[in-house]
PDB file of N, CA, C, O and CB in Angstrom:
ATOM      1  N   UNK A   1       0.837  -1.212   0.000  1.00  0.00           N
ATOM      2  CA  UNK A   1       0.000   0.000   0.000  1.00  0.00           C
ATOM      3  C   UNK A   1       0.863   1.251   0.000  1.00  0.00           C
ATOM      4  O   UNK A   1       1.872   1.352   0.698  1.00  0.00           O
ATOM      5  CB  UNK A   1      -0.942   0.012   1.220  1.00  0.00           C
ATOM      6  N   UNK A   2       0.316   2.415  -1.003  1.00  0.00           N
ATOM      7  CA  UNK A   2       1.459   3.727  -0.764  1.00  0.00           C
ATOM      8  C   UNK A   2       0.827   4.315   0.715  1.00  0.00           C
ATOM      9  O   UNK A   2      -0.260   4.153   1.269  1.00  0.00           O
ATOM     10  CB  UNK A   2       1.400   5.227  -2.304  1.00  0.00           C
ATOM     11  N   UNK A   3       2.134   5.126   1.093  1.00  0.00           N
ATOM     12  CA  UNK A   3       1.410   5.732   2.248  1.00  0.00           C
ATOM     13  C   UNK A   3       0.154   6.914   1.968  1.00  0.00           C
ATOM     14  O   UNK A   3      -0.230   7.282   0.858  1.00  0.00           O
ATOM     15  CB  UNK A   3       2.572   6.402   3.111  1.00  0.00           C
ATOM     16  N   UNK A   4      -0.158   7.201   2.783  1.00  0.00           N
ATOM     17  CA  UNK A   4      -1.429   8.229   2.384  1.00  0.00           C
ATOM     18  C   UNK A   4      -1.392   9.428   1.760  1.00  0.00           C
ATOM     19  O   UNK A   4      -2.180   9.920   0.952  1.00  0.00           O
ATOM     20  CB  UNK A   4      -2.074   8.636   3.405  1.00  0.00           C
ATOM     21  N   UNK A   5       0.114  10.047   2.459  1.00  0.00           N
ATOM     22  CA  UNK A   5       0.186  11.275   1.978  1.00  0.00           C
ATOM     23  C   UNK A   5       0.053  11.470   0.447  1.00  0.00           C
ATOM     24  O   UNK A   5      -0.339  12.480  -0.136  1.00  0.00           O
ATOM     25  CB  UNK A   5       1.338  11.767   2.430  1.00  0.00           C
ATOM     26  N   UNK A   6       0.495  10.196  -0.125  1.00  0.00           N
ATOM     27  CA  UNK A   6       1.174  10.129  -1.598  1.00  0.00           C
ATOM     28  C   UNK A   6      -0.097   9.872  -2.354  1.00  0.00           C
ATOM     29  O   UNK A   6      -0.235  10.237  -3.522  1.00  0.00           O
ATOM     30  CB  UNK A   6       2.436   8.839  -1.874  1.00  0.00           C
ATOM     31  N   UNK A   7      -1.044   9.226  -1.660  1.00  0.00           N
ATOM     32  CA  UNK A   7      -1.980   8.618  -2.368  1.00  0.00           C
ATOM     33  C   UNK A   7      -3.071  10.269  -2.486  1.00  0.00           C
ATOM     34  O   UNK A   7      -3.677  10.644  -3.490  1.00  0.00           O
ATOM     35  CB  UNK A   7      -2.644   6.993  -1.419  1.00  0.00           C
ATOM     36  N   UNK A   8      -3.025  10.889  -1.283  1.00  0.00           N
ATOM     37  CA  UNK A   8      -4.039  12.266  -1.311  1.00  0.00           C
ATOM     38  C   UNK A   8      -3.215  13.290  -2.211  1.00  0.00           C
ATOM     39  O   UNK A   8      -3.804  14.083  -2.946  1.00  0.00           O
ATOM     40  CB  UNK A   8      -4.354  13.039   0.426  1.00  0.00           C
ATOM     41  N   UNK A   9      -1.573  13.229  -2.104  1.00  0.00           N
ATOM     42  CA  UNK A   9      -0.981  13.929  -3.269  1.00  0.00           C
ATOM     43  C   UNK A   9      -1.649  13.828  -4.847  1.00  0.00           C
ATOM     44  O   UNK A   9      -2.104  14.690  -5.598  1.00  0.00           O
ATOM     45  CB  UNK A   9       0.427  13.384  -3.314  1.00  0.00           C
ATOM     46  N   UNK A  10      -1.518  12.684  -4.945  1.00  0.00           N
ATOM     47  CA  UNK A  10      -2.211  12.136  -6.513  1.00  0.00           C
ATOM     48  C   UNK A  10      -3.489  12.288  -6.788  1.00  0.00           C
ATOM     49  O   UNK A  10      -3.759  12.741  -7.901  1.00  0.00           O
ATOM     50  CB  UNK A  10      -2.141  10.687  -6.787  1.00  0.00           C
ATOM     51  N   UNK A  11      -4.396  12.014  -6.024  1.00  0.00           N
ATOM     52  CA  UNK A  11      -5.828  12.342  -6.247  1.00  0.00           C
ATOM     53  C   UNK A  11      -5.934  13.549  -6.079  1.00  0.00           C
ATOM     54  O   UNK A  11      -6.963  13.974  -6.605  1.00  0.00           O
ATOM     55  CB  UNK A  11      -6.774  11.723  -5.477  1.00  0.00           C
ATOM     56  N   UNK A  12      -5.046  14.688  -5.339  1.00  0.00           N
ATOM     57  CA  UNK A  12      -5.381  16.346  -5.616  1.00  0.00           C
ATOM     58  C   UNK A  12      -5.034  16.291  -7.187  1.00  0.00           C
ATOM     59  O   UNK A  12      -5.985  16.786  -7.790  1.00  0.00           O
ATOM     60  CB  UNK A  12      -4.233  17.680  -4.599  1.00  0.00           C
ATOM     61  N   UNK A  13      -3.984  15.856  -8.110  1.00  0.00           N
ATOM     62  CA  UNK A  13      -3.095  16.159  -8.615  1.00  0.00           C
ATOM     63  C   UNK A  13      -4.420  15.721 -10.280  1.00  0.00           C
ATOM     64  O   UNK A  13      -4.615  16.235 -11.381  1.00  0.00           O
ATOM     65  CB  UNK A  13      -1.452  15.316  -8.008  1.00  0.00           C
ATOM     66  N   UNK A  14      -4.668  15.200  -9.944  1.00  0.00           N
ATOM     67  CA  UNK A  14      -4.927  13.815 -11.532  1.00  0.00           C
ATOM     68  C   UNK A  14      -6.617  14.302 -11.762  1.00  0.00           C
ATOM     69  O   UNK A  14      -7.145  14.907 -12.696  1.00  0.00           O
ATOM     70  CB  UNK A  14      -4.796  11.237 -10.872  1.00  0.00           C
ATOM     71  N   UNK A  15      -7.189  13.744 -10.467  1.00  0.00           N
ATOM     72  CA  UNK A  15      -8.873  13.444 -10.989  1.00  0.00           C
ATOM     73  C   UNK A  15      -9.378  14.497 -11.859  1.00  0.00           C
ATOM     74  O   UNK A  15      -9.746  14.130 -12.975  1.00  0.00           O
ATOM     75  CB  UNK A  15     -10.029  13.405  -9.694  1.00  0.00           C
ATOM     76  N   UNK A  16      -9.468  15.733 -11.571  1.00  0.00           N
ATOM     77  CA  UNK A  16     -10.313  17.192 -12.232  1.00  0.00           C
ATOM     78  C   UNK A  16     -10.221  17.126 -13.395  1.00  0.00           C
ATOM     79  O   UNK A  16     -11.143  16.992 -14.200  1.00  0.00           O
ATOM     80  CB  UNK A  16      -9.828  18.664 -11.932  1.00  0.00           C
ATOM     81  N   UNK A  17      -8.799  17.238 -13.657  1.00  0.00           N
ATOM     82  CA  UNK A  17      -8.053  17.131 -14.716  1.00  0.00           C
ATOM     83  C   UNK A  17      -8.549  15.672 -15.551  1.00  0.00           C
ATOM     84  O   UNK A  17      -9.375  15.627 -16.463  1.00  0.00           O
ATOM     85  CB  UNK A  17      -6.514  17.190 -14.201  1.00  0.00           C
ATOM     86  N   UNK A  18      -8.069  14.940 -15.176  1.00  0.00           N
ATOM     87  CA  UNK A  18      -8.701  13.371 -16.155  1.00  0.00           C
ATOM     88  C   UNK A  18     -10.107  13.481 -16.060  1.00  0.00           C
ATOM     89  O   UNK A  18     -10.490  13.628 -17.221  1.00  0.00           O
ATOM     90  CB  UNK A  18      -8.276  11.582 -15.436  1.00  0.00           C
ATOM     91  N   UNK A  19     -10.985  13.489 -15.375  1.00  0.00           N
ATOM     92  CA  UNK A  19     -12.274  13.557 -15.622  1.00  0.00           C
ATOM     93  C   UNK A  19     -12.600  14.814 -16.672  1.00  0.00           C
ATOM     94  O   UNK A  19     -13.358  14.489 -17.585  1.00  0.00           O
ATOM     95  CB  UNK A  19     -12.970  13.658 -14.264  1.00  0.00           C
ATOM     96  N   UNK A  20     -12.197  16.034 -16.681  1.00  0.00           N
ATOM     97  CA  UNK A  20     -12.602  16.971 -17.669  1.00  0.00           C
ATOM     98  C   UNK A  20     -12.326  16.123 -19.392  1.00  0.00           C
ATOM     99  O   UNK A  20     -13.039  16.179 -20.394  1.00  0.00           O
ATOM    100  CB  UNK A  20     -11.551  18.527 -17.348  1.00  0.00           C
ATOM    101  N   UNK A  21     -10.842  15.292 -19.130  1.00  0.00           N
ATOM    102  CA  UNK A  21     -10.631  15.076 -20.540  1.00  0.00           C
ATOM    103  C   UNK A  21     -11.357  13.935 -20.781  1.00  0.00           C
ATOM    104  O   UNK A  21     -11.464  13.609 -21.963  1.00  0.00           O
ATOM    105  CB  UNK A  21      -9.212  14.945 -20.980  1.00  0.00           C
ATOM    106  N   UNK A  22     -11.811  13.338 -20.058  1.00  0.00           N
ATOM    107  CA  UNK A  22     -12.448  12.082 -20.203  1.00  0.00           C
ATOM    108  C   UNK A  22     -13.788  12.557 -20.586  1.00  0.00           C
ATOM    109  O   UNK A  22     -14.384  11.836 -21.386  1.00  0.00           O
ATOM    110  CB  UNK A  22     -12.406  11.139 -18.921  1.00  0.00           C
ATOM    111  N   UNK A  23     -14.310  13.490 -20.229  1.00  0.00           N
ATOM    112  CA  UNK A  23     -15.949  13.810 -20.199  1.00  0.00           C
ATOM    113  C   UNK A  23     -15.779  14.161 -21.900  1.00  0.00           C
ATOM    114  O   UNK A  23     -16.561  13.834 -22.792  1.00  0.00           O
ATOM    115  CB  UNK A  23     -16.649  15.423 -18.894  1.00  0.00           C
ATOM    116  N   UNK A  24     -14.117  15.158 -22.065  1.00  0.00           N
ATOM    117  CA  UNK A  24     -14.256  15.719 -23.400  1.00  0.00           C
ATOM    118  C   UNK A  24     -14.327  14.623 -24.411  1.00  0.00           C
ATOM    119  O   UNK A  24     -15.216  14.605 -25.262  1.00  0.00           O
ATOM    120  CB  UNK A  24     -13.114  16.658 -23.722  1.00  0.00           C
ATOM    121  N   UNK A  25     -13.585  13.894 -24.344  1.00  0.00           N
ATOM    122  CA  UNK A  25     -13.392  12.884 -25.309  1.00  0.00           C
ATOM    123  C   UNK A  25     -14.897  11.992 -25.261  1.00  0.00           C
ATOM    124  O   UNK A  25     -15.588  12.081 -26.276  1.00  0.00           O
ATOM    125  CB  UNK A  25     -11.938  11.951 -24.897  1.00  0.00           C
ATOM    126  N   UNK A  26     -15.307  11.324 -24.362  1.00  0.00           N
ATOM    127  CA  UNK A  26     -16.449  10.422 -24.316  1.00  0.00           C
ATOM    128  C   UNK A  26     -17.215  11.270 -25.052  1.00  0.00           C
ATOM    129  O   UNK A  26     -17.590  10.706 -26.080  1.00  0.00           O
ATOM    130  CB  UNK A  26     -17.049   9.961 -22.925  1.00  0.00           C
ATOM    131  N   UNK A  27     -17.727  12.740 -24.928  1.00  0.00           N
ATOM    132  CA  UNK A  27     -18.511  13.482 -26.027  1.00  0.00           C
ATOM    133  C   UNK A  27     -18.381  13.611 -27.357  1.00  0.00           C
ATOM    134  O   UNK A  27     -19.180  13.543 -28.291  1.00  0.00           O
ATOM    135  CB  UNK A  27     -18.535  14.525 -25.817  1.00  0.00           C
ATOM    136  N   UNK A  28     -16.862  13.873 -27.245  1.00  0.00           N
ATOM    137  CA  UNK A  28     -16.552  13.726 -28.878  1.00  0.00           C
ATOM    138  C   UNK A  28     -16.721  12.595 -29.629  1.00  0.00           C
ATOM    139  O   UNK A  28     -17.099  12.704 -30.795  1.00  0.00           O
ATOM    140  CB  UNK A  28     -15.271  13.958 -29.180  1.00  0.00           C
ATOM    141  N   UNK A  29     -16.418  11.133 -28.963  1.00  0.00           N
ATOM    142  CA  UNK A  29     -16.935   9.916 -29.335  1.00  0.00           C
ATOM    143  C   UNK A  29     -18.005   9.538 -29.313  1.00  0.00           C
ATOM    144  O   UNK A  29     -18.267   8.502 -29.925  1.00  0.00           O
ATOM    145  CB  UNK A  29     -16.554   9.190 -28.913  1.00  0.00           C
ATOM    146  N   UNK A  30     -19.065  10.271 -28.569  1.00  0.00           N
ATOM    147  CA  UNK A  30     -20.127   9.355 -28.282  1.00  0.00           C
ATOM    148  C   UNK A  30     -20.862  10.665 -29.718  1.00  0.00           C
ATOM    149  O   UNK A  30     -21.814  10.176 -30.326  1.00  0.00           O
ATOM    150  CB  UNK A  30     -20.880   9.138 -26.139  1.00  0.00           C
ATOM    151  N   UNK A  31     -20.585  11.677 -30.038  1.00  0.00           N
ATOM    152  CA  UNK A  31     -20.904  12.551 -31.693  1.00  0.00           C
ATOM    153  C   UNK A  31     -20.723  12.079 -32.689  1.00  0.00           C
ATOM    154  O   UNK A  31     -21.520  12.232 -33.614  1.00  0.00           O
ATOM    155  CB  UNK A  31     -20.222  13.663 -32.090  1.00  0.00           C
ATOM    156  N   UNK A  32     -19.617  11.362 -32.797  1.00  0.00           N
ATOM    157  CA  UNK A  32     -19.388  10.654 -33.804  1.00  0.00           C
ATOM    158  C   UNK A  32     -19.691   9.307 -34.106  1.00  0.00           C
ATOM    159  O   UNK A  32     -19.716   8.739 -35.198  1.00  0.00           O
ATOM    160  CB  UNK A  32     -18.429  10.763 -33.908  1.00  0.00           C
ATOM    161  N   UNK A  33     -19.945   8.832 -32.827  1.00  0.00           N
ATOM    162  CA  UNK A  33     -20.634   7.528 -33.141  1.00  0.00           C
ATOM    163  C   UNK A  33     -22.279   7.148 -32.428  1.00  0.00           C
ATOM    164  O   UNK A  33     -22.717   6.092 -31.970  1.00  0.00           O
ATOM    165  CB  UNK A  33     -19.525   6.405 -32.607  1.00  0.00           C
ATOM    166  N   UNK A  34     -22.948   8.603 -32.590  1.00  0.00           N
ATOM    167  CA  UNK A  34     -24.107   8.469 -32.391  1.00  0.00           C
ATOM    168  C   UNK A  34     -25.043   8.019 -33.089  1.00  0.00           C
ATOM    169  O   UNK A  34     -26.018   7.569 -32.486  1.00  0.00           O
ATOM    170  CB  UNK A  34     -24.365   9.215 -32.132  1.00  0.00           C
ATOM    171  N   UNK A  35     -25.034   8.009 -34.086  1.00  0.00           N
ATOM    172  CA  UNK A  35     -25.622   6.815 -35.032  1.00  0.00           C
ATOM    173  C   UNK A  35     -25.353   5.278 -34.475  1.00  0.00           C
ATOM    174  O   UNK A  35     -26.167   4.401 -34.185  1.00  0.00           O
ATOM    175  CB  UNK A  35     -24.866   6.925 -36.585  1.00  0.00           C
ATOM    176  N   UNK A  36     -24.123   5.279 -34.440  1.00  0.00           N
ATOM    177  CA  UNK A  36     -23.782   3.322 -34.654  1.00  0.00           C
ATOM    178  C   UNK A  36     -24.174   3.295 -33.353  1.00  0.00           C
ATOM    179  O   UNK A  36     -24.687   2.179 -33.256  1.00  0.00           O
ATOM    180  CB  UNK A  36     -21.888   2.435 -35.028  1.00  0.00           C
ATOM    181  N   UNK A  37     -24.274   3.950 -32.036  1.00  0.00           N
ATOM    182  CA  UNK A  37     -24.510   3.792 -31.063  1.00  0.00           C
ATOM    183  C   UNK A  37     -26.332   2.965 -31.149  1.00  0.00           C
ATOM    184  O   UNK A  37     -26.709   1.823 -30.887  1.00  0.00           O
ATOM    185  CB  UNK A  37     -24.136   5.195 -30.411  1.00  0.00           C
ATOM    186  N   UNK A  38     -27.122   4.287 -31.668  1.00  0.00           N
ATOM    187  CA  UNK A  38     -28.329   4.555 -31.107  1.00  0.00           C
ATOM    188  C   UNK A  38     -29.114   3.512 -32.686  1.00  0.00           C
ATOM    189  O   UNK A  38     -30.321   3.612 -32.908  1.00  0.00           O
ATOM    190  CB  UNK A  38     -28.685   6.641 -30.792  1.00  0.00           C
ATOM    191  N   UNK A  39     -28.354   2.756 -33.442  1.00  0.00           N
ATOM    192  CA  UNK A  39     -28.519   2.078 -34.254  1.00  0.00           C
ATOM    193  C   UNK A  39     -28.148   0.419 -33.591  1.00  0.00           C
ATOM    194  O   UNK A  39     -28.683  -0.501 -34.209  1.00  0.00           O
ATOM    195  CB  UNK A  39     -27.766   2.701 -35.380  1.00  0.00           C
ATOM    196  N   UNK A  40     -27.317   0.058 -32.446  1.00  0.00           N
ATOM    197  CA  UNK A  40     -27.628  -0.731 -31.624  1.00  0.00           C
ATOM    198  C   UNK A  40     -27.902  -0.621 -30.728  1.00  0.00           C
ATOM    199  O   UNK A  40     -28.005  -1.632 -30.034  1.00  0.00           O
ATOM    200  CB  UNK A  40     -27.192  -1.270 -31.494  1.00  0.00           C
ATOM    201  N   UNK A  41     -28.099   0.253 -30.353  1.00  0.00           N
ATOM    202  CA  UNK A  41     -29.056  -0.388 -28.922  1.00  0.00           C
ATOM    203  C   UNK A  41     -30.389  -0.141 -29.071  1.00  0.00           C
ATOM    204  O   UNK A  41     -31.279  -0.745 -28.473  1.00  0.00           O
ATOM    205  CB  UNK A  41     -28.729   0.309 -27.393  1.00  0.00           C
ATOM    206  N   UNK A  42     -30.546   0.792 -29.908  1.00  0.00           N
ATOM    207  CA  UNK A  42     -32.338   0.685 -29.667  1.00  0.00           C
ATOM    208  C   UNK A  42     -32.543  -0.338 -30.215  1.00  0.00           C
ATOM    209  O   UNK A  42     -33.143  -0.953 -29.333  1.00  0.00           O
ATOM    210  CB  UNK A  42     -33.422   1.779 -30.289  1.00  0.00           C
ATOM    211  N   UNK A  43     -32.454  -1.282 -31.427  1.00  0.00           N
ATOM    212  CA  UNK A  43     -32.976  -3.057 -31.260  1.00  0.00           C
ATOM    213  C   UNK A  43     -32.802  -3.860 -29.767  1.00  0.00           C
ATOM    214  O   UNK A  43     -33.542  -4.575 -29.091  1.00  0.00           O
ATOM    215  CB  UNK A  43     -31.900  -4.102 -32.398  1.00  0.00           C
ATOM    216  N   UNK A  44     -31.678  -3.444 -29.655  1.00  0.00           N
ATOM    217  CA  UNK A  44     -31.679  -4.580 -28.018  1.00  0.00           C
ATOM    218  C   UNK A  44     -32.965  -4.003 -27.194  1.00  0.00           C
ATOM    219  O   UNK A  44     -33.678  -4.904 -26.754  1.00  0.00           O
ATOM    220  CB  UNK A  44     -29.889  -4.311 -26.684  1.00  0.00           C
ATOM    221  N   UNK A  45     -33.511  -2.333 -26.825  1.00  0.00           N
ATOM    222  CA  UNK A  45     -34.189  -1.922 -25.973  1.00  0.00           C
ATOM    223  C   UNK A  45     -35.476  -2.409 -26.533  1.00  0.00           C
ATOM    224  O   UNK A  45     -36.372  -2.870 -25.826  1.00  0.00           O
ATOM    225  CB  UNK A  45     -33.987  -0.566 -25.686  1.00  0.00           C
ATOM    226  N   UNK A  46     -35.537  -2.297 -27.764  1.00  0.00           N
ATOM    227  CA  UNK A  46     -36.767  -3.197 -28.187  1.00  0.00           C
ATOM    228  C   UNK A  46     -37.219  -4.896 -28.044  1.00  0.00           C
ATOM    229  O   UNK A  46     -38.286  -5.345 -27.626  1.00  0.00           O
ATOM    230  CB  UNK A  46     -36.727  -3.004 -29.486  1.00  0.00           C
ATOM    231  N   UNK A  47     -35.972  -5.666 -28.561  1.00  0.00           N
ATOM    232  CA  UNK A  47     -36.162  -6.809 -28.188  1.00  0.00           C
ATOM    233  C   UNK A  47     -36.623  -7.137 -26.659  1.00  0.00           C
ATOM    234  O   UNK A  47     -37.490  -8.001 -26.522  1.00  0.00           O
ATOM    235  CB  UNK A  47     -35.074  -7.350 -28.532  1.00  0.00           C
ATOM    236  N   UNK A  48     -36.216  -6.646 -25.772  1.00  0.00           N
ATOM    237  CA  UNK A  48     -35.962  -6.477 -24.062  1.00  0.00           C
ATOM    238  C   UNK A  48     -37.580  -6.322 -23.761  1.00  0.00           C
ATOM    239  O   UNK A  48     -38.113  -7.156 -23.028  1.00  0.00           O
ATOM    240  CB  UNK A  48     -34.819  -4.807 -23.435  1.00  0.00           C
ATOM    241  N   UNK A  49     -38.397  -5.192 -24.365  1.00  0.00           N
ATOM    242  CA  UNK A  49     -39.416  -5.072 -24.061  1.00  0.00           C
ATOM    243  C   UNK A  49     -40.423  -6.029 -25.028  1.00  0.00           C
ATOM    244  O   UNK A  49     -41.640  -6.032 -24.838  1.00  0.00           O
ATOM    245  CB  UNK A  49     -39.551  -3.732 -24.004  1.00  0.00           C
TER     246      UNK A  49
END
């Protein structure tokens, strides 16, 4: 296990930051593949019901 200090160092350091780029990117991917997305799954949400 790291000690704590190191571990609360890193999580000040990383999350904000990776979550902003993560939110950016998952948007930009989920634009461009909003078709192929919403072209499978709505059959599965249909079959389901």
């Amino acid at each position: 296990m790291k000690a704590e200090g190191n571990q609360a160092g890193q999580k000040q350091h990383s999350p904000s930051h990776d979550q902003e780029k993560r939110k950016h990117y998952r948007s930009l991917w989920f634009v461009m593949n909003e078709k192929t997305i919403i072209d499978k799954i709505l059959p599965t949400i249909e079959r389901k019901n």
